[in-house]
C-alpha positions in Angstrom: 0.0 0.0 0.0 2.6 2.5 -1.2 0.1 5.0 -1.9 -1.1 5.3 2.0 0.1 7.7 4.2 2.4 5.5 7.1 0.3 5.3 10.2 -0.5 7.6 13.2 0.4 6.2 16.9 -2.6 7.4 17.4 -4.1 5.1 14.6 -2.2 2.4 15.1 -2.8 2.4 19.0 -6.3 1.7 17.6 -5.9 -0.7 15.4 -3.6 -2.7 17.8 -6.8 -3.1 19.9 -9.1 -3.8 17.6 -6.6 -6.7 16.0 -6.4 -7.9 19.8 -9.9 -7.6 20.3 -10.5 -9.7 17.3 -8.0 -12.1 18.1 -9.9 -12.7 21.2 -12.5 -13.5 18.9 -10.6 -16.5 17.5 -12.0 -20.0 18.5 -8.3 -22.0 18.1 -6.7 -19.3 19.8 -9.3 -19.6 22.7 -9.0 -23.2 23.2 -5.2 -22.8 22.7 -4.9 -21.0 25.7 -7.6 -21.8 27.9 -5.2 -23.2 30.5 -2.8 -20.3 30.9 -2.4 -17.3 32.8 0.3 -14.8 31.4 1.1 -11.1 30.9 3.0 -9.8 28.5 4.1 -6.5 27.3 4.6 -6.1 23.1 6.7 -3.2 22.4 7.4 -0.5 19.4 11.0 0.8 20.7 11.0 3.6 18.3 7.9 4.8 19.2 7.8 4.3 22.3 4.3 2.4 22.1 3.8 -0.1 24.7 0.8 -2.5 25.3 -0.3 -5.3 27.1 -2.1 -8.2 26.6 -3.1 -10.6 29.2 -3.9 -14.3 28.4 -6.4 -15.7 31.1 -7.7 -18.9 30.7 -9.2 -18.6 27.1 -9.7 -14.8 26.7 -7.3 -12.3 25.4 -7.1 -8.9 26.8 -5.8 -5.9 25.8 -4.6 -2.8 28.0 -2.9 0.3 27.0 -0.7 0.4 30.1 2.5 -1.5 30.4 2.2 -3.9 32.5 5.1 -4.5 35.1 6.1 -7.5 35.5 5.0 -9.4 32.0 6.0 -13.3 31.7 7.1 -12.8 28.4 7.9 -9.7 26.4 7.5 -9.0 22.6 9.6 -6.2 20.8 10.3 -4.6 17.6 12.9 -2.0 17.0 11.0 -0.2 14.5 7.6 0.4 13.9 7.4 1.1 10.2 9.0 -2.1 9.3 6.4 -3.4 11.5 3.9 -1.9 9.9 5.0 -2.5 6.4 5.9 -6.4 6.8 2.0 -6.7 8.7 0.5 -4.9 5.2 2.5 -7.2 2.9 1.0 -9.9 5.0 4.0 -11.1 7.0 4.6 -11.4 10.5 7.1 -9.5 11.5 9.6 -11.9 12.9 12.8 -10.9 11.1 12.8 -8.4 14.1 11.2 -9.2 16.9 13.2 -9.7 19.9 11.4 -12.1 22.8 12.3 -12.1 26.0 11.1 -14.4 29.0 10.3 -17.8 29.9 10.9 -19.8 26.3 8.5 -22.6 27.2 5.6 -19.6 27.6 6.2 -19.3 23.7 3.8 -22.5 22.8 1.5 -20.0 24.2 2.0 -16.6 23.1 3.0 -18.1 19.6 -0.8 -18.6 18.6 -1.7 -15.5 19.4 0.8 -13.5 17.7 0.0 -15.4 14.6 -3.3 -14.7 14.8 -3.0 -11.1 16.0 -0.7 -10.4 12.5 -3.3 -11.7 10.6 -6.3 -9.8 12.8 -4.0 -6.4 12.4 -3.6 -6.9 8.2 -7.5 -7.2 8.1 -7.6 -4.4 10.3 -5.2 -1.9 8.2 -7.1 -2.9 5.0 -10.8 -2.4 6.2 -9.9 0.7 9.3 -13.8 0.2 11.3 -14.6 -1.1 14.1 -18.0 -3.4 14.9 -20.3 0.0 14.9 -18.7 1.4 11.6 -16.7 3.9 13.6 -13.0 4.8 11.6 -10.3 3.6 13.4 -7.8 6.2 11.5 
């Protein structure tokens, strides 16, 4: 989408919870995880952009505050390459950096997947459930 302007924070704040919204959504992801309890923290260093998402026994949730002590933690060293490897319809895991418990990853695995794909759905069709822009 070289004809786009790049994204906001402010827009892609939004987006990041409406793909994690949506990801909570996701049956395989749900039964995935139905047996964990984890938080962790996803993080655009350039930005500055934190978020967290907690995994609780089959529901994903997402909060705009850091949290402080996450169980794993997700980051990527710049955000337009994450952005631009999510619109091409790749995950971006050429440079994503985690950090944590490794044998949390079976875990968190699923729902980054899913949360890449949620997010490229997301950039292409901007709205939310009520038809409210997201950018």
């Amino acid at each position: 989408m070289p004809d786009q302007p790049s994204i906001s924070k402010r827009a892609a704040r939004r987006l990041i919870q409406r793909a994690i919204v949506l990801t909570g959504r996701n049956r395989s992801v749900r039964q995935h995880i139905r047996e964990v309890r984890l938080a962790t923290l996803w993080v655009l260093e350039d930005w500055n952009l934190e978020w967290t998402v907690n995994l609780d026994r089959g529901r994903v949730q997402f909060d705009r505050r850091p949290t402080r002590k996450p169980d794993v933690t997700l980051t990527w060293p710049n955000a337009e390459d994450f952005f631009a490897h999510i619109q091409e319809g790749h995950a971006p895991d050429d440079s994503l950096a985690m950090e944590g418990n490794p044998e949390l990853r079976t875990y968190v695995d699923p729902v980054y997947r899913s949360f890449c794909r949620s997010l490229e759905e997301v950039i292409k069709y901007p709205f939310d459930d009520a038809e409210n822009p997201l950018m």
